[in-house]
Every structure is written in C-alpha cells, then in structure tokens.
C-alpha positions as CSV (number, residue, x, y, z in Angstrom):
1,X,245.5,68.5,249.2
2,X,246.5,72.2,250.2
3,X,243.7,74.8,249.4
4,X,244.9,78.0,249.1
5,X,242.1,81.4,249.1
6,X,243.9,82.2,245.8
7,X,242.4,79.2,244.3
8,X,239.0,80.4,244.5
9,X,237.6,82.7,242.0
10,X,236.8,86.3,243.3
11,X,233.1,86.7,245.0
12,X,233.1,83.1,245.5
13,X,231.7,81.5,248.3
14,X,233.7,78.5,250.7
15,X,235.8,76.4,248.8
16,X,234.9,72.9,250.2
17,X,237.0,69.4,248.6
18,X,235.4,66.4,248.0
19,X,236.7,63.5,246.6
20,X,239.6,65.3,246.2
21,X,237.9,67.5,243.9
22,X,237.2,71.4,244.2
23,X,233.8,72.4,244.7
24,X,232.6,75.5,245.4
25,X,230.3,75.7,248.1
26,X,228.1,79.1,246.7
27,X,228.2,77.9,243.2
28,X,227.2,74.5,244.1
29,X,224.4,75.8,245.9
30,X,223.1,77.9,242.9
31,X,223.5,75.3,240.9
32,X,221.5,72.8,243.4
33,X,218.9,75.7,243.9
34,X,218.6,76.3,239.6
35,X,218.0,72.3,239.2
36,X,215.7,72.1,241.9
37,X,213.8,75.4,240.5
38,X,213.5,73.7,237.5
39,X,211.9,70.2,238.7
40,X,209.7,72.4,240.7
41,X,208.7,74.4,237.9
42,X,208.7,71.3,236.0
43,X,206.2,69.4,238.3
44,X,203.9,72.7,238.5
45,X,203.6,72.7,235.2
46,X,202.3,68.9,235.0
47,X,199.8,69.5,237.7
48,X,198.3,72.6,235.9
49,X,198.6,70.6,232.7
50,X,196.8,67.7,234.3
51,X,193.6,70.7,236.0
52,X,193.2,72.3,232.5
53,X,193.0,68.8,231.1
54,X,190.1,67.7,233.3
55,X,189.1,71.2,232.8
56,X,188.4,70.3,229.3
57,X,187.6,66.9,229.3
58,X,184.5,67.9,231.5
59,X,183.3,70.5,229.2
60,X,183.4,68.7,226.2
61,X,181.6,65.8,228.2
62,X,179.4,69.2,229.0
63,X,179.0,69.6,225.5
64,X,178.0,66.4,224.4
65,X,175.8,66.2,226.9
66,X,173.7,69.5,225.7
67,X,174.1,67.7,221.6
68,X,172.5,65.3,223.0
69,X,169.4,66.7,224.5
70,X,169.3,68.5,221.0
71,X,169.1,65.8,219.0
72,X,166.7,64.5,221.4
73,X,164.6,67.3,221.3
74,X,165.1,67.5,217.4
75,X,163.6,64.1,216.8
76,X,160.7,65.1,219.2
77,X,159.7,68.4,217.1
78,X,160.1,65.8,213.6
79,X,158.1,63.2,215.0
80,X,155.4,66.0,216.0
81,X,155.5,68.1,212.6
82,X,154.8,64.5,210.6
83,X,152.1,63.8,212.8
84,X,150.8,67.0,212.0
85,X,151.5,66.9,208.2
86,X,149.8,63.7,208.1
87,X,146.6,65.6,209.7
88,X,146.9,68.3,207.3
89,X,147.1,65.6,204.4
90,X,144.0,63.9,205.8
91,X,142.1,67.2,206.4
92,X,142.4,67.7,202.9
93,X,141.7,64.7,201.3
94,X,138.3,64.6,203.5
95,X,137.7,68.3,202.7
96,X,138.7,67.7,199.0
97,X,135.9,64.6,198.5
98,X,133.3,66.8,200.5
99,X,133.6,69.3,197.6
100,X,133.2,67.1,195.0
C-alpha cells in the first residue's frame, strides 16, 4: 500500500500503516496520552478515595471512643447522685423521728 501526503489530514502528524491500516502517528499519540490521563486520573482518584475513607473511618472510631467515656462517666455521676439521694432520704427520716 502507497501512502501519499495527500492522504493525511492537514496539521496532522506522520502517517504510519499498520496492519495495513492508516494510523496517524500524532492523533494516535493524543489519543494514547487522553486514555492514559484518564486511568491516571482514575487511579488518583481511588487512592484519595481510599485516604478520606480511613480518614473517616478513624474519626468516627474517634468518636465512639469519646461516647464511650461519656456514658462511662454518666453512669459514674448516677451511681454517685443515688448514693447521695439515698443519704439525703436517710438524713431525713433520722431527723424526721428525732422531732417527733
């Protein structure tokens, strides 16, 4: 097969055949370049996906965490103010028969 510069478009690059087929050797780069741009982009965008995953998955672990020493500290204070109720309650049932 003849190739003739007529052939190729105008501002093209090297016309190249393979397999006995026409291929432009600057549009077939751009082409190569735009898919591999995109697989790039495409794999950046699964590794930043994958940090602001962990990202989150450690501050919600964060967050649990901090419930938990809440509630912790919640049951504490309960347990103390029924102590003390009870106390109060026994303060004035003593001070309630003294009176009598």
């Amino acid at each position: 097969m003849q190739v003739l510069a007529a052939d190729a478009p105008s501002g093209s690059g090297e016309l190249l055949i393979m397999n006995d087929l026409p291929v432009y050797k600057r549009g077939r780069n751009k082409i190569q370049e735009a898919i591999e741009e995109a697989e790039q982009k495409k794999r950046k965008n699964k590794i930043k996906n994958r940090i602001s995953a962990a990202k989150s998955r450690a501050r919600s672990q964060e967050h649990t965490r901090f419930l938990e020493e809440k509630v912790e500290q919640l049951r504490n204070e309960n347990a103390l103010l029924k102590k003390l109720l009870s106390l109060v309650r026994d303060l004035m049932f003593l001070l309630g028969s003294c009176s009598s």
